[in-house]
N, C-alpha and C positions, 0 to 999 in steps of 0.2 A: 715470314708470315706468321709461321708461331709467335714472337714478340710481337707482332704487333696485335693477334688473338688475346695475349696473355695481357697488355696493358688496357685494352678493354673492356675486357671480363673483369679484371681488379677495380677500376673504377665504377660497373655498376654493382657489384654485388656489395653485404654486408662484411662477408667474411673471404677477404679477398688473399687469406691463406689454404684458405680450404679450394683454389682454385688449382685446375692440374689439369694440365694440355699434355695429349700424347698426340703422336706421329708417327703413322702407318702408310707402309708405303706399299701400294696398290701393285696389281702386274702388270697393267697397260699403263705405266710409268706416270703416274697420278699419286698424290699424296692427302691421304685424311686425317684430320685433323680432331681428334675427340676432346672436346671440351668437358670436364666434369667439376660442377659447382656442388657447395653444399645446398639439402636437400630445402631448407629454405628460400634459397636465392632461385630455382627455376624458375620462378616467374618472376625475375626482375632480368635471367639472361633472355628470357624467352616472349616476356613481352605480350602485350595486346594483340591475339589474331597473332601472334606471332612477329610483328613487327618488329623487334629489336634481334631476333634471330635470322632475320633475311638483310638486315640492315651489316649485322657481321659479316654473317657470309659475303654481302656484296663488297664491301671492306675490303674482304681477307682476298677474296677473286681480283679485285681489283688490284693490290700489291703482289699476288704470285703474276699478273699475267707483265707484271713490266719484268720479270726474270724467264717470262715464256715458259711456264708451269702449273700445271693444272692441280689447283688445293680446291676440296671440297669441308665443310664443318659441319659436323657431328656434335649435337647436345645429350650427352649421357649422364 
């Protein structure tokens, strides 16, 4: 799930080295995922209303749940 966070955060942002996914892993056995863009590109992860940030998330939900695991994404 992070690869597949990490290859679509590099394709919308400008500065697709300044991107950096961490992976925290939760105590009710759940894993969060912190995405951090540079401070320009926020609103090219984040999108209209937020649209491209639910658009990930539903993504990234959709590839942890064929492994039967619950990822949530955090934009920081």
């Amino acid at each position: 799930m992070k690869e597949v966070l990490e290859i679509i955060a590099k394709a919308l942002v400008d500065n697709p080295d300044m991107v950096n996914i961490t992976e925290v892993n939760n105590e009710d056995n759940s894993v969060t995922l912190e995405l951090r863009v540079a401070e320009n590109d926020m609103g090219k992860v984040i999108g209209k209303q937020g649209r491209i940030a639910k658009a990930l998330r539903t993504v990234v939900k959709a590839a942890a749940s064929r492994e039967n695991k619950k990822v949530s994404v955090d934009i920081v």
